[in-house]
N, C-alpha and C positions, 0 to 999 in steps of 0.2 A: 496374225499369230499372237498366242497369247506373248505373255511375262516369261520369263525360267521359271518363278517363285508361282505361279497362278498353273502353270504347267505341270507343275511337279504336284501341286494339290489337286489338280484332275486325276494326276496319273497317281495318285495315291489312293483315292475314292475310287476309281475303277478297279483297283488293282483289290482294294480291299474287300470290295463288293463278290471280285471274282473268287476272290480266295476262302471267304463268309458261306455265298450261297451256290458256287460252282463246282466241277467236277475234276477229272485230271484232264480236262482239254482246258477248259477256262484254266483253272491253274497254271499251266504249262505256258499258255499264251502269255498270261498276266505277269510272271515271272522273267519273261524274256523282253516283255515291255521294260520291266525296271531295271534288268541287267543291259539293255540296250540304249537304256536312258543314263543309267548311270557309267558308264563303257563312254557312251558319245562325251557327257562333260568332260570324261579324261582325259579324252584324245581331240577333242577339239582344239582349231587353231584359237588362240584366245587375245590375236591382234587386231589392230584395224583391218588388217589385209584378208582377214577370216572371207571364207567361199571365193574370192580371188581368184581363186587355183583351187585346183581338183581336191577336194578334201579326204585323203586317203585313211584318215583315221576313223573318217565316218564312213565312208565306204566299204572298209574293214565291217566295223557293228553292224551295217544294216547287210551284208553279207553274212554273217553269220546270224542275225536276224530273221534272215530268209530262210534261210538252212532251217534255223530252230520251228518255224510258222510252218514251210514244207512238211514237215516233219511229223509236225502234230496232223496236220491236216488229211496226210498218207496213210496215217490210226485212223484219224475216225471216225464214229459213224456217221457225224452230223458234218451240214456243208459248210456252215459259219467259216471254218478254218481254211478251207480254201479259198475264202473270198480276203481272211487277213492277210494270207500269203501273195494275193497276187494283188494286192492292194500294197504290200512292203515290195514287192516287184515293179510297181510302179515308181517307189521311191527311189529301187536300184536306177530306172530310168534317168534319174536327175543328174547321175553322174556320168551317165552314159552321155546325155546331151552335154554337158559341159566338157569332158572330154573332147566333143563332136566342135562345139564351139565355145573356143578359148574367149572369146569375147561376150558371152553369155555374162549379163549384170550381174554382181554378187548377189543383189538382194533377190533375184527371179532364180539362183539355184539355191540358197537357202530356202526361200518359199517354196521352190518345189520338194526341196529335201527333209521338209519338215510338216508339209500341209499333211501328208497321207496317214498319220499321226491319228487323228484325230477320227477322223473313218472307221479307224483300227478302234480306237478305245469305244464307239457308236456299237461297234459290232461285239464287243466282247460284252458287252451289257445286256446289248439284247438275246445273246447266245447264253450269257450266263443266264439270265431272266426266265428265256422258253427253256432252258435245261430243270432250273427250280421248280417251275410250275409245272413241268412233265412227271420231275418227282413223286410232286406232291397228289397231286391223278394220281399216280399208278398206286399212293397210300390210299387213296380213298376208294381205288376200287376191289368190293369185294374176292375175296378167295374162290377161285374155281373147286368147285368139287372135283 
């Protein structure tokens, strides 16, 4: 996993890319990345004993995470957003298993609560990407009579 600091610079270049050359689905996602990201710092445990125990602040965010990615995804036309939402559905998994097993290493349910991250922001690139470039097609092509 990355740094916090090296993290938060990904997720700013994604988020700004989205918001630069995407639509209202990119946007919508992108925006829910940073309110999810920044929601998680606040409510994170911030001791050694951090993922120990069921992290219910983060499982809070990526619950309403879901929600927000469902949501977009339910709009619209393109499938990119379904694949972010059930991709944040994976990360709901992570508490579901620690829940399941209390003895689950902190560092294997932060890694799982944090890897799916990363897929997500892979996805919103390439969906902001082929969104732009479908644009820019539909300017280059001719007016129907």
């Amino acid at each position: 996993m990355l740094s916090p600091q090296a993290y938060f610079v990904v997720l700013f270049v994604v988020c700004a890319y989205a918001f630069v050359r995407g639509r209202t689905d990119e946007r919508a996602v992108a925006s829910t990345c940073v309110a999810a990201s920044i929601a998680s710092v606040l409510v994170a445990t911030q001791k050694a004993s951090a993922y120990s125990h069921l992290e219910a602040g983060i499982l809070l965010v990526d619950i309403g995470a879901f929600v927000a990615f469902t949501l977009v995804a339910l709009k619209s036309e393109r499938f990119w957003p379904l694949w972010v939402a059930g991709l944040q559905l994976t990360t709901l998994m992570s508490h579901a298993f620690k829940v399941g097993r209390l003895d689950l290493m902190p560092q294997a349910y932060a890694a799982a609560a944090r890897f799916w991250v990363y897929p997500i922001f892979l996805i919103i690139v390439i969906g902001t990407w082929r969104s732009h470039r479908r644009r820019m097609e539909e300017r280059r092509q001719p007016a129907s009579a």
